[in-house]
PDB file of N, H, CA, C and O in Angstrom:
ATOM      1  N   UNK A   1     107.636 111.783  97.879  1.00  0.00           N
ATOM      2  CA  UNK A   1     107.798 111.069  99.142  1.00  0.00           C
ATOM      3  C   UNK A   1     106.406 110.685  99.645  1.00  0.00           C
ATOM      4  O   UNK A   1     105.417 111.398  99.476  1.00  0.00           O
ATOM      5  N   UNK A   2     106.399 109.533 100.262  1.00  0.00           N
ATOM      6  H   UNK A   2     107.202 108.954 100.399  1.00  0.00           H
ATOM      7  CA  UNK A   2     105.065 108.915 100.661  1.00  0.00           C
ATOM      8  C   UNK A   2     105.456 108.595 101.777  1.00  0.00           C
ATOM      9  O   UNK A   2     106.589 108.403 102.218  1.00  0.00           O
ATOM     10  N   UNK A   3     104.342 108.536 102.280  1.00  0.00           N
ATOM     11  H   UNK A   3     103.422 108.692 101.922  1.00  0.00           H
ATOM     12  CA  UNK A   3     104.256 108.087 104.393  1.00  0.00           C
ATOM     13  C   UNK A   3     103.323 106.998 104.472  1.00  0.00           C
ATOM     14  O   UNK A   3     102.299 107.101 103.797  1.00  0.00           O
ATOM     15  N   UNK A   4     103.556 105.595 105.433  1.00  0.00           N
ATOM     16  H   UNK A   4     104.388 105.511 105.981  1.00  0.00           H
ATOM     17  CA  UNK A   4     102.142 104.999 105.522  1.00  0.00           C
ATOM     18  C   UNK A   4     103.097 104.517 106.511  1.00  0.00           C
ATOM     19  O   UNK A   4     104.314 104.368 106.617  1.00  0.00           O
ATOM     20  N   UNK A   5     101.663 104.270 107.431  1.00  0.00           N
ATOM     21  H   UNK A   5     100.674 104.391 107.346  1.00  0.00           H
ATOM     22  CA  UNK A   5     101.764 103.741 109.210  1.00  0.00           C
ATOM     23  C   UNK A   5     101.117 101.889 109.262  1.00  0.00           C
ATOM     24  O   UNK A   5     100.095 101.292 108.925  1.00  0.00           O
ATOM     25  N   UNK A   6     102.324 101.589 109.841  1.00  0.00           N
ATOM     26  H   UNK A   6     103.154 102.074 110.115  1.00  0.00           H
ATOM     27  CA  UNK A   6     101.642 100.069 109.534  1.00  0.00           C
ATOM     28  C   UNK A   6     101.475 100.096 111.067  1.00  0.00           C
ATOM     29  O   UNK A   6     101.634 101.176 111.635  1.00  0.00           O
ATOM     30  N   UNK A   7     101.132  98.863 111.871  1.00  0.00           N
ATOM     31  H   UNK A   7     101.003  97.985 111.410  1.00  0.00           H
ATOM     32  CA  UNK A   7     101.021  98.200 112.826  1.00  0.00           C
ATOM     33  C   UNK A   7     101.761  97.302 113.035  1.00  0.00           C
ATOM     34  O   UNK A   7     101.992  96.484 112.145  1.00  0.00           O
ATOM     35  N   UNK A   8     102.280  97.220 114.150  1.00  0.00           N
ATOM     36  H   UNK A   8     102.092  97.885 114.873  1.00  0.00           H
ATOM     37  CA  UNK A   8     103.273  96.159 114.559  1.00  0.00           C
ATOM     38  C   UNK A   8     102.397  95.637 115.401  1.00  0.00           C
ATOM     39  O   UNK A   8     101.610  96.348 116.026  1.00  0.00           O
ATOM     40  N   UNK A   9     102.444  94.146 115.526  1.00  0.00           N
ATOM     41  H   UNK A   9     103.083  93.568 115.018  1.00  0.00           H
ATOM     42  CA  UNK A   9     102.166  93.830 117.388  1.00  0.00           C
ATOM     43  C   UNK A   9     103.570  92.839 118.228  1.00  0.00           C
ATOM     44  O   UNK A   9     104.254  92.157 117.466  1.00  0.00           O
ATOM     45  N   UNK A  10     103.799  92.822 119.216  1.00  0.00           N
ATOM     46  H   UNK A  10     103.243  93.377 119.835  1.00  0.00           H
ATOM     47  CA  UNK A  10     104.557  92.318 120.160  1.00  0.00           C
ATOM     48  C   UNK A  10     106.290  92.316 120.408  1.00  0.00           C
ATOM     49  O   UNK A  10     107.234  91.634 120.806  1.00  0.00           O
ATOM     50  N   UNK A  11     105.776  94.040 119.670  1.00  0.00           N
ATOM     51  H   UNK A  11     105.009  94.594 119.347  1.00  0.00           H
ATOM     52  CA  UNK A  11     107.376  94.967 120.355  1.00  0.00           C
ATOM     53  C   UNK A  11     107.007  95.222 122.140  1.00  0.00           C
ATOM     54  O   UNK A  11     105.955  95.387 122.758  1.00  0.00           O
ATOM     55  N   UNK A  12     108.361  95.155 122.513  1.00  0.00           N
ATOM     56  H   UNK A  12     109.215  95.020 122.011  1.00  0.00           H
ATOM     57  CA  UNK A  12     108.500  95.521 124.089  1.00  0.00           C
ATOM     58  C   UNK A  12     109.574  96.185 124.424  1.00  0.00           C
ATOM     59  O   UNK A  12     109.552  96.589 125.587  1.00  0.00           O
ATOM     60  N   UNK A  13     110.498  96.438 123.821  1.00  0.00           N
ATOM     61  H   UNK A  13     110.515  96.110 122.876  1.00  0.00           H
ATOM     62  CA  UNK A  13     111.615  97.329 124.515  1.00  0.00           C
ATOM     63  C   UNK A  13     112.488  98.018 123.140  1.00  0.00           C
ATOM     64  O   UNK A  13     112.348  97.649 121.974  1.00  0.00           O
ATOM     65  N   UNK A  14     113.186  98.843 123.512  1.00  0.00           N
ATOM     66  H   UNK A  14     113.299  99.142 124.460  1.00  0.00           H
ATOM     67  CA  UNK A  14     114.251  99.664 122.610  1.00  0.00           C
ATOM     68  C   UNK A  14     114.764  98.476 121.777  1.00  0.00           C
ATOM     69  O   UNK A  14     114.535  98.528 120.569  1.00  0.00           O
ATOM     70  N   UNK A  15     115.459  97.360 122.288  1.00  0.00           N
ATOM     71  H   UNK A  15     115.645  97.317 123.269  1.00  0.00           H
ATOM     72  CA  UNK A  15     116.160  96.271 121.071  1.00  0.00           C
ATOM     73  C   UNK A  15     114.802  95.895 120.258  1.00  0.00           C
ATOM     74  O   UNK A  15     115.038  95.396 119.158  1.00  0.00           O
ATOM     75  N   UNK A  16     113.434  96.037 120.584  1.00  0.00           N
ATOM     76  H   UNK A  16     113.242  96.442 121.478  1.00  0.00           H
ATOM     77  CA  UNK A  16     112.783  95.470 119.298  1.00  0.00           C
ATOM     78  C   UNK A  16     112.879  96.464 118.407  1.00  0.00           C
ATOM     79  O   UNK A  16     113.333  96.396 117.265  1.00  0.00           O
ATOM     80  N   UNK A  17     112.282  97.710 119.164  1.00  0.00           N
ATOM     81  H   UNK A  17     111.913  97.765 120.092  1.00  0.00           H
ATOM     82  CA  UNK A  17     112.463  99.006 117.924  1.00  0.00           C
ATOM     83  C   UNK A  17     113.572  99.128 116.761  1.00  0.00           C
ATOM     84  O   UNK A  17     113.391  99.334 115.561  1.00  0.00           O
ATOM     85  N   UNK A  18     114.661  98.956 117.404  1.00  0.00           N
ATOM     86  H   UNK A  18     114.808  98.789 118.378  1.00  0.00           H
ATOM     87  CA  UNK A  18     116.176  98.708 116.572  1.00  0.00           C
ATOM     88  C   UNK A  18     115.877  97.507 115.920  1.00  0.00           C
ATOM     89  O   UNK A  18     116.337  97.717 114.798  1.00  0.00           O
ATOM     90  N   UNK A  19     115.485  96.585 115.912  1.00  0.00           N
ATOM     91  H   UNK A  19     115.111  96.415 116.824  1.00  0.00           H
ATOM     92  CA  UNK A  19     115.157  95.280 115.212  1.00  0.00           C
ATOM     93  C   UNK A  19     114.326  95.764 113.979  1.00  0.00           C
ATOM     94  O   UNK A  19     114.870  95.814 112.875  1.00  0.00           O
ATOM     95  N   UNK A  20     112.985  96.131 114.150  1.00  0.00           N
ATOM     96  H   UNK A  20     112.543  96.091 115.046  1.00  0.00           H
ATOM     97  CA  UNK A  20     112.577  96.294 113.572  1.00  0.00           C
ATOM     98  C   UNK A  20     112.850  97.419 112.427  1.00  0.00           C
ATOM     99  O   UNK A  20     112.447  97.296 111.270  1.00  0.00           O
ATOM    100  N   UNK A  21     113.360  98.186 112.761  1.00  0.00           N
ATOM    101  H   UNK A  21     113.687  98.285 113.701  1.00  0.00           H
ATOM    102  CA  UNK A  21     114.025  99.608 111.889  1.00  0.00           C
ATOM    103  C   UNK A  21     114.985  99.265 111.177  1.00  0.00           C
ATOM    104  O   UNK A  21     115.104  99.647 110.013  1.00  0.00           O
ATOM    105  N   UNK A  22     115.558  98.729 111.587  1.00  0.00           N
ATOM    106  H   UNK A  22     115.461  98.418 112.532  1.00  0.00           H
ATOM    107  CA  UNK A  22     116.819  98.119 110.453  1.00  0.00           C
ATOM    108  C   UNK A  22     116.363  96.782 110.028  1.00  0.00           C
ATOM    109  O   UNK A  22     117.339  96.087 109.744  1.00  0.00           O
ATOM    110  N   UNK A  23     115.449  96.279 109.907  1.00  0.00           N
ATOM    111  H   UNK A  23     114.656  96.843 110.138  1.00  0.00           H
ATOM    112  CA  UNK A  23     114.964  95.217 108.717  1.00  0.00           C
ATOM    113  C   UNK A  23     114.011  96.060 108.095  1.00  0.00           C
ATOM    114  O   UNK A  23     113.746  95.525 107.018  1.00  0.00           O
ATOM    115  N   UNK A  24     113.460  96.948 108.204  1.00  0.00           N
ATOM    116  H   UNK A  24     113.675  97.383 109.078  1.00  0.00           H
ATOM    117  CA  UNK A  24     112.431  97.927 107.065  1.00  0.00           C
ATOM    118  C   UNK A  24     113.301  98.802 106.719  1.00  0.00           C
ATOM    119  O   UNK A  24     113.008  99.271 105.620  1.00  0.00           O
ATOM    120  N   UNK A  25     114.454  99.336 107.257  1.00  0.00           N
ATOM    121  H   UNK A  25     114.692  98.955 108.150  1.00  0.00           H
ATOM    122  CA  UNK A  25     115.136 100.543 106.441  1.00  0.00           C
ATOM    123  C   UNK A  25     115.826  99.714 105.291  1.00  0.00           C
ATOM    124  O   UNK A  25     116.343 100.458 104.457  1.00  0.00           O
ATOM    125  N   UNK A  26     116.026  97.866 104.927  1.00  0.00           N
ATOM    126  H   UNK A  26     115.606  97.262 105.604  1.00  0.00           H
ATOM    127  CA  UNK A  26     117.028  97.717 103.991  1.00  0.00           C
ATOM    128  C   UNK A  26     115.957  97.394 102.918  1.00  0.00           C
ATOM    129  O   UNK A  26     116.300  96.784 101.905  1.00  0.00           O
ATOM    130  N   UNK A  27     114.687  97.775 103.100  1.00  0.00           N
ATOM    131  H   UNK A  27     114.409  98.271 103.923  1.00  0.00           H
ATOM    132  CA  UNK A  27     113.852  97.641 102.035  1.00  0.00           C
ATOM    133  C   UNK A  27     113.955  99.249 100.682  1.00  0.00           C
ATOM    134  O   UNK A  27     113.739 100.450 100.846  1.00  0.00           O
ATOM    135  N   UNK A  28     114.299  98.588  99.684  1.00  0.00           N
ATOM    136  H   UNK A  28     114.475  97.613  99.550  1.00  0.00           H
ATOM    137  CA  UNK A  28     114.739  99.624  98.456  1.00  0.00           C
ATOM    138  C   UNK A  28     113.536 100.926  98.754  1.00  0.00           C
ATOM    139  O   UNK A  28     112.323 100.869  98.955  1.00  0.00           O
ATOM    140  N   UNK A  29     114.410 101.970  98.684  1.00  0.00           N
ATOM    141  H   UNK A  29     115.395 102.016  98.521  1.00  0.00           H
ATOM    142  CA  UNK A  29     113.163 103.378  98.386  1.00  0.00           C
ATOM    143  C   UNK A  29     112.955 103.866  99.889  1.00  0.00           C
ATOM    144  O   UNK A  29     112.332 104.927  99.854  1.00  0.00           O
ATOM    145  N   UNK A  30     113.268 103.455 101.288  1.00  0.00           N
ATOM    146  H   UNK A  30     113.774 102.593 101.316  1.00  0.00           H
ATOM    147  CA  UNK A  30     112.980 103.811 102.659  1.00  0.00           C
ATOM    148  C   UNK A  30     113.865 104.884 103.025  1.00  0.00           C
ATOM    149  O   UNK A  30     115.075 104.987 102.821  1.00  0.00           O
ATOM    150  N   UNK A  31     113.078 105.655 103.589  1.00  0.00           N
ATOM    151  H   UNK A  31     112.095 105.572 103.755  1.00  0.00           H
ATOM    152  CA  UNK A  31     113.742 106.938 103.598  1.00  0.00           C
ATOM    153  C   UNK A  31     114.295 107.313 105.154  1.00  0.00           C
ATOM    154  O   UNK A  31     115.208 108.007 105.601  1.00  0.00           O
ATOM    155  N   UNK A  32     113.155 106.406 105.767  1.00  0.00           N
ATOM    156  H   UNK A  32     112.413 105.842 105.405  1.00  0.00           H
ATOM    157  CA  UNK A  32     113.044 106.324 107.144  1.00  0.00           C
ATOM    158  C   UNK A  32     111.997 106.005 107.701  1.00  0.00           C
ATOM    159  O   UNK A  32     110.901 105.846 107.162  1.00  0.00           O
ATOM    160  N   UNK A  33     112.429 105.823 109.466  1.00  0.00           N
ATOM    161  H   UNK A  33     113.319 105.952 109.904  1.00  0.00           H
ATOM    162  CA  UNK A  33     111.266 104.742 110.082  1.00  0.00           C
ATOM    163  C   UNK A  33     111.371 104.772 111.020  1.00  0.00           C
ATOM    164  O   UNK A  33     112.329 104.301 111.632  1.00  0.00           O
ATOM    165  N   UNK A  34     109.778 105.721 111.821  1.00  0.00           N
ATOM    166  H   UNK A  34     108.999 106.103 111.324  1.00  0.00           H
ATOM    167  CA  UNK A  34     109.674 106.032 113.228  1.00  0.00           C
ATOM    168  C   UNK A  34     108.660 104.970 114.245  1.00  0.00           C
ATOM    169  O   UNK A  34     107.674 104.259 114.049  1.00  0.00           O
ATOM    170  N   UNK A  35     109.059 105.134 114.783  1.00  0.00           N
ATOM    171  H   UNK A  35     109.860 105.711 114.943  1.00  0.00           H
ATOM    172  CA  UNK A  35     108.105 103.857 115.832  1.00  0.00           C
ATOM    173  C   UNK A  35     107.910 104.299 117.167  1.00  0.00           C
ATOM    174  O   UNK A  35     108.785 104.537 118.000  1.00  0.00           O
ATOM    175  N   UNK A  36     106.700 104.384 117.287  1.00  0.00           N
ATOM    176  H   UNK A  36     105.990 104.190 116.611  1.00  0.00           H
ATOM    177  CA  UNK A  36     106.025 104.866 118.754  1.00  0.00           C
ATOM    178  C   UNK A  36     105.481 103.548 119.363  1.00  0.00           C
ATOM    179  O   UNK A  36     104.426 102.929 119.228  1.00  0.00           O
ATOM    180  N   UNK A  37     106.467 103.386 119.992  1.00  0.00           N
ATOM    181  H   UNK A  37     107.324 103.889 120.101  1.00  0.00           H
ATOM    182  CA  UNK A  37     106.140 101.945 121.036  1.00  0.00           C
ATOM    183  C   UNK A  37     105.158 101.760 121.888  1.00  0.00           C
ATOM    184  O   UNK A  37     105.177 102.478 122.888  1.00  0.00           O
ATOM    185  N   UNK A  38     104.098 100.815 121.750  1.00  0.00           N
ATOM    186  H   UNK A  38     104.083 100.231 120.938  1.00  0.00           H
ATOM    187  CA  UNK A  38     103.772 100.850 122.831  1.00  0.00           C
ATOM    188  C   UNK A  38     103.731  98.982 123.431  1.00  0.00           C
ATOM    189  O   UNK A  38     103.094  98.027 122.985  1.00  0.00           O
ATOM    190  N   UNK A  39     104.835  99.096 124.740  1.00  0.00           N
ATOM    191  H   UNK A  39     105.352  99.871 125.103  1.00  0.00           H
ATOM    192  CA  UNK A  39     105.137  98.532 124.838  1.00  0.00           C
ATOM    193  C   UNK A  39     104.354  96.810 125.447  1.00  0.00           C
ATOM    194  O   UNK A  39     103.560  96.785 126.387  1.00  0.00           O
ATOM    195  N   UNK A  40     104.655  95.935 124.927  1.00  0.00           N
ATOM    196  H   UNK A  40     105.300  95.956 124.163  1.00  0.00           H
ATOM    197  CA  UNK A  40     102.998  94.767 124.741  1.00  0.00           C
ATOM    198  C   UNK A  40     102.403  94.710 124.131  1.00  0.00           C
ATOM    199  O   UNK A  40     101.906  93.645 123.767  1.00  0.00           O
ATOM    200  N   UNK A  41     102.057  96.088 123.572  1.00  0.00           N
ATOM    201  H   UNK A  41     102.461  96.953 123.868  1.00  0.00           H
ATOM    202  CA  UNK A  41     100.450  96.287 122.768  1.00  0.00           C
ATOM    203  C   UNK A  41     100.996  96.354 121.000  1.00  0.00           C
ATOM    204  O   UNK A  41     101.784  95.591 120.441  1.00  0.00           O
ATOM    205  N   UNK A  42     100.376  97.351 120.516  1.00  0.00           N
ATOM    206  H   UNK A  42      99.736  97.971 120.971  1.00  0.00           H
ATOM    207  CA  UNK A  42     100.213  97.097 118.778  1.00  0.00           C
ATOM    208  C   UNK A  42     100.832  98.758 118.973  1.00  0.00           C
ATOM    209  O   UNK A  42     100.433  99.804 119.486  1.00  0.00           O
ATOM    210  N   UNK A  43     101.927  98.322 118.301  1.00  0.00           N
ATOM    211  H   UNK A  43     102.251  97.472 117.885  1.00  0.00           H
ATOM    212  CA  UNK A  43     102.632  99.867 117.909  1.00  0.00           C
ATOM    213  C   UNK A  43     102.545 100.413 116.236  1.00  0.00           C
ATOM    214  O   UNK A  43     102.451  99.819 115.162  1.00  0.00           O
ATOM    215  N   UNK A  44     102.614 101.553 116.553  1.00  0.00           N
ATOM    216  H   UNK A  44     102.691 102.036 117.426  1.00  0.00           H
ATOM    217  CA  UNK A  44     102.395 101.901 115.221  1.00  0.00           C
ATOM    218  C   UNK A  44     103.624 102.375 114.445  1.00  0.00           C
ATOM    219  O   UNK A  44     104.425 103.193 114.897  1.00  0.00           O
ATOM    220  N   UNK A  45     103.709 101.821 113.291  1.00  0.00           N
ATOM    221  H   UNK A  45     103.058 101.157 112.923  1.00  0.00           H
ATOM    222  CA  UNK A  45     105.171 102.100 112.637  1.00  0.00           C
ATOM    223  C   UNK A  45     105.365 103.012 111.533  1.00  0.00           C
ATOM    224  O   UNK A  45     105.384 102.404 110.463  1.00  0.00           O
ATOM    225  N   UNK A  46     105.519 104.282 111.422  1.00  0.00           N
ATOM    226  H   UNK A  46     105.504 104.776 112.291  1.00  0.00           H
ATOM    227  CA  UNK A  46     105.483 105.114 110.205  1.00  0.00           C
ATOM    228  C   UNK A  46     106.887 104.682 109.377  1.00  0.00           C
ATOM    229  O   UNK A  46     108.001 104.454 109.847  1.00  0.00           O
ATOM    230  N   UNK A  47     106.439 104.652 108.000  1.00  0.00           N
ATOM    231  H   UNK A  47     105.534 104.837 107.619  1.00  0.00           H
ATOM    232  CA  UNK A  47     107.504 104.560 107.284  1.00  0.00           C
ATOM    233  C   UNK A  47     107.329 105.604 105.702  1.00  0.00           C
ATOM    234  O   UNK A  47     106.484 105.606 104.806  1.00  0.00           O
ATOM    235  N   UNK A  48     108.538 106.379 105.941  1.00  0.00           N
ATOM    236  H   UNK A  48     109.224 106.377 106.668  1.00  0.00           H
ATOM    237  CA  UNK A  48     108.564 107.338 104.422  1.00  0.00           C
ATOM    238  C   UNK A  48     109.429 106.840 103.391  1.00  0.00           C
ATOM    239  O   UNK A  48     110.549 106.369 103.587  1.00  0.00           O
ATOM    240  N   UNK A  49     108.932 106.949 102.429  1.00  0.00           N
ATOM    241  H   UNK A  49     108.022 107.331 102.269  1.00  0.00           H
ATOM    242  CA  UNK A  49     109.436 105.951 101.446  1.00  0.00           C
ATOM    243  C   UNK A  49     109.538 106.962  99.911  1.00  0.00           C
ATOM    244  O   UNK A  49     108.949 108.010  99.650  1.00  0.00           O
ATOM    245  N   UNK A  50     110.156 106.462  99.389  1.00  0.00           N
ATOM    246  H   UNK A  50     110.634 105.610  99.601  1.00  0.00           H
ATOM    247  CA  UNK A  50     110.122 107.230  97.553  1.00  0.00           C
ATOM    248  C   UNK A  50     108.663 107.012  96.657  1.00  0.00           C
ATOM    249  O   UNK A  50     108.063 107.878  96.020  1.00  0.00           O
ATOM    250  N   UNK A  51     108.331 105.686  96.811  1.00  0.00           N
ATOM    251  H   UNK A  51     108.819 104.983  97.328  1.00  0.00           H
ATOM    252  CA  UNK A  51     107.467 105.464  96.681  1.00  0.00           C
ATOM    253  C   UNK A  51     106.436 104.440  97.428  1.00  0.00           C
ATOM    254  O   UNK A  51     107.039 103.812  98.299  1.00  0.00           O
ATOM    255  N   UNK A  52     105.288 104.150  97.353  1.00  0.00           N
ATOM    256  H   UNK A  52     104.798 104.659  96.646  1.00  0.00           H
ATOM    257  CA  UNK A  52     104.654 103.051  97.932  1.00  0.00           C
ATOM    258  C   UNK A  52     105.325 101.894  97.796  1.00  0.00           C
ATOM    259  O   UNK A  52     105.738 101.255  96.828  1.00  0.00           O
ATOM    260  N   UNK A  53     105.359 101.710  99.355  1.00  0.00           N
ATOM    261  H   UNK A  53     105.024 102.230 100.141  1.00  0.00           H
ATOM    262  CA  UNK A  53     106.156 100.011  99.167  1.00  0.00           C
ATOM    263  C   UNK A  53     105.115  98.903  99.292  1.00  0.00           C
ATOM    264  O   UNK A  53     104.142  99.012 100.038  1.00  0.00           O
ATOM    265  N   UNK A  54     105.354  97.839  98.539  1.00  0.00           N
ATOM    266  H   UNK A  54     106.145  97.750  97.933  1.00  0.00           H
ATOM    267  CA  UNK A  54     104.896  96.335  98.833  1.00  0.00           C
ATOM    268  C   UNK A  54     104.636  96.513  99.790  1.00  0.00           C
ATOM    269  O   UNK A  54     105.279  97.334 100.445  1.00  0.00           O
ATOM    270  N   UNK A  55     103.305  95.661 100.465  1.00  0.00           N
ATOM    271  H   UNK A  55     102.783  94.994  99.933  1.00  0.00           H
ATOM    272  CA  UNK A  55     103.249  95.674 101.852  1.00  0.00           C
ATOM    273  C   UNK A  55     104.048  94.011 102.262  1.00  0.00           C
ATOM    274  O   UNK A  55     104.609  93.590 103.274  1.00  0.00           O
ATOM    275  N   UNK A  56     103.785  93.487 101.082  1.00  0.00           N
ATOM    276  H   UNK A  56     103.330  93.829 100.259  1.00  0.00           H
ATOM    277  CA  UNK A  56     104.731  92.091 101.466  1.00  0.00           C
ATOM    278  C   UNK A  56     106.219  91.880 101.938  1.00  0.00           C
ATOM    279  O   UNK A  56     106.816  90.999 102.557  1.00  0.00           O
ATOM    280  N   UNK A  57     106.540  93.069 101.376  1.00  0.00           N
ATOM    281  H   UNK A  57     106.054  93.784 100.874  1.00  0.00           H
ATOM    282  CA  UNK A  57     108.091  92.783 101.410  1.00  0.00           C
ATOM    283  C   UNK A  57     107.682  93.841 103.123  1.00  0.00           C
ATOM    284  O   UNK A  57     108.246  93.453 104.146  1.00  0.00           O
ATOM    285  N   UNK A  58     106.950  94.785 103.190  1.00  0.00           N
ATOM    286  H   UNK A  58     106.492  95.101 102.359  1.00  0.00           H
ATOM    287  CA  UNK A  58     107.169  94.981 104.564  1.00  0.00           C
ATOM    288  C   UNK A  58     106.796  93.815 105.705  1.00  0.00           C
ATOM    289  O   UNK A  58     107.235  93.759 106.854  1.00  0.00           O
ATOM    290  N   UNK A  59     106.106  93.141 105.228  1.00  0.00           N
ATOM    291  H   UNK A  59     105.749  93.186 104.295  1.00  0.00           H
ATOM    292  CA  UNK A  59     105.599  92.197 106.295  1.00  0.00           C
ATOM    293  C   UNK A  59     106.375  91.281 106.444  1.00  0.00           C
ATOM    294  O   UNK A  59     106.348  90.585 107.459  1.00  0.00           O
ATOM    295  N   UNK A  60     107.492  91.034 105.157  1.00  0.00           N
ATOM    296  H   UNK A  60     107.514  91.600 104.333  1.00  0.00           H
ATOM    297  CA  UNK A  60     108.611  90.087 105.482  1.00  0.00           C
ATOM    298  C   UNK A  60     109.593  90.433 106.184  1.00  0.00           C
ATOM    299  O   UNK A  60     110.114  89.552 106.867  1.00  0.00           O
ATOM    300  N   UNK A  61     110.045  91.560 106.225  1.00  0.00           N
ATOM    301  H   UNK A  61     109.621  92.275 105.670  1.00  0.00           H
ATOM    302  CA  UNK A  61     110.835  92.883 107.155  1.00  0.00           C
ATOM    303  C   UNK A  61     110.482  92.605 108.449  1.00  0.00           C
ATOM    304  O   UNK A  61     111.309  92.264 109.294  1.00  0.00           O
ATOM    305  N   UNK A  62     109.025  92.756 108.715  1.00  0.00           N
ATOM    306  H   UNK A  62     108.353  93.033 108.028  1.00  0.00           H
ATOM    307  CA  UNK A  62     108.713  92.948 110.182  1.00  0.00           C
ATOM    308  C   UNK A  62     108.901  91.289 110.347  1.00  0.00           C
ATOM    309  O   UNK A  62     109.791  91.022 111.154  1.00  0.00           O
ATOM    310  N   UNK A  63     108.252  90.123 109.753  1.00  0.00           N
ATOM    311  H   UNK A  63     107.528  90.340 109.098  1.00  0.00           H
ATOM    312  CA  UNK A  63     108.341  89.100 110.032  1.00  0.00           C
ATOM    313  C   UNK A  63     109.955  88.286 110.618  1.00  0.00           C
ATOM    314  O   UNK A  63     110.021  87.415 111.486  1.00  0.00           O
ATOM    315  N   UNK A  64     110.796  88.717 110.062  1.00  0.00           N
ATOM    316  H   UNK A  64     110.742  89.424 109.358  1.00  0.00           H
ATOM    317  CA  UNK A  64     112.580  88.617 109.766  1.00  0.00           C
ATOM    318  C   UNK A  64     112.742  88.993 110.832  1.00  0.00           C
ATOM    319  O   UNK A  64     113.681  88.372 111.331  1.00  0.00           O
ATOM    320  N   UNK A  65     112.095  90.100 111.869  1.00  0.00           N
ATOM    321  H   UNK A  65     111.332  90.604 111.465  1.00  0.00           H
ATOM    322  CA  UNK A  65     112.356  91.103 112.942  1.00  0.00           C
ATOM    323  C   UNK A  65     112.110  90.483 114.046  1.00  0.00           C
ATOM    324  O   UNK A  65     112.778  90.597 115.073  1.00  0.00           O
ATOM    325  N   UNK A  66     110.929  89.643 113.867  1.00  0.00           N
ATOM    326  H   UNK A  66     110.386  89.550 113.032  1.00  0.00           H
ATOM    327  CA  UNK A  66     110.732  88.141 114.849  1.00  0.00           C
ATOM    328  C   UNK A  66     109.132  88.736 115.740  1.00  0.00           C
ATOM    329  O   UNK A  66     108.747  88.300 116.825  1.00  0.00           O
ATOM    330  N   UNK A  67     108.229  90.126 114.660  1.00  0.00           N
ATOM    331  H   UNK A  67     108.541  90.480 113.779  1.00  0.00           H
ATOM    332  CA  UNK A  67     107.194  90.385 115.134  1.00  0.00           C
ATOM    333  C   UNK A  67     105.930  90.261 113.770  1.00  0.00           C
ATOM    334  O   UNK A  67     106.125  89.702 112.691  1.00  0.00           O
ATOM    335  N   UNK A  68     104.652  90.950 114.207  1.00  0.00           N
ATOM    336  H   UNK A  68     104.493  91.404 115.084  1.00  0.00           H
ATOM    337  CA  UNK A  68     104.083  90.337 113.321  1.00  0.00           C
ATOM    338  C   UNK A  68     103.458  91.714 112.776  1.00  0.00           C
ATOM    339  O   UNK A  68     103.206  92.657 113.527  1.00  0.00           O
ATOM    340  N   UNK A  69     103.231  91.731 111.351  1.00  0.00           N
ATOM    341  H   UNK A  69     103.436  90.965 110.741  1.00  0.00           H
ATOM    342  CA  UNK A  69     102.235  93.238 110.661  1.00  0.00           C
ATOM    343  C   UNK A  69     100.772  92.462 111.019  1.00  0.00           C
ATOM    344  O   UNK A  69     100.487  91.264 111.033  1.00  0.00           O
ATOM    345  N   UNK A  70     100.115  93.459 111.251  1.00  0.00           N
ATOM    346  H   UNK A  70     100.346  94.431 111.240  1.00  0.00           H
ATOM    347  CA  UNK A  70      99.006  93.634 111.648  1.00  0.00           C
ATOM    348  C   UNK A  70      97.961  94.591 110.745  1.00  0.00           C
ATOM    349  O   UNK A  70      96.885  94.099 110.404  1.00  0.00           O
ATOM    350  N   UNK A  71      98.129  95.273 110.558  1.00  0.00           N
ATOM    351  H   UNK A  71      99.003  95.673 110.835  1.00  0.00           H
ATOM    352  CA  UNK A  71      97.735  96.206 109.568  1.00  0.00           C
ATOM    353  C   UNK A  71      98.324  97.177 108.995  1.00  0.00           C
ATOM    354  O   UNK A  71      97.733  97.844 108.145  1.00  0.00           O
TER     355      UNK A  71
END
């Protein structure tokens, strides 16, 4: 099991969090996916996975979600 924390920017409320969690949980190998909001700013998104995921296919996840990866 692997962990890596991406960056979100321009979540603001509980429906983005849910947005965003369920377009990275249907990425193959996600085990799960916590998000400490901060709301306006650049949140940080942990995700545990089977193995290292693409960061592309995460950035298409977050992108699909209608926010942007950042780092």
């Amino acid at each position: 099991m692997t962990s890596t924390t991406y960056t979100v920017r321009g979540m603001t409320c509980g429906h983005c969090v849910n947005a965003v969690t369920e377009e990275i949980s249907e990425i193959d190998g996600v085990a799960s996916v916590e998000i400490d909001l901060v709301e306006g700013g650049d949140s940080p998104v942990t995700v545990a996975s089977d193995a290292e995921l693409d960061i592309e296919a995460v950035r298409a996840a977050i992108d699909e979600a209608g926010y942007e990866l950042i780092a």
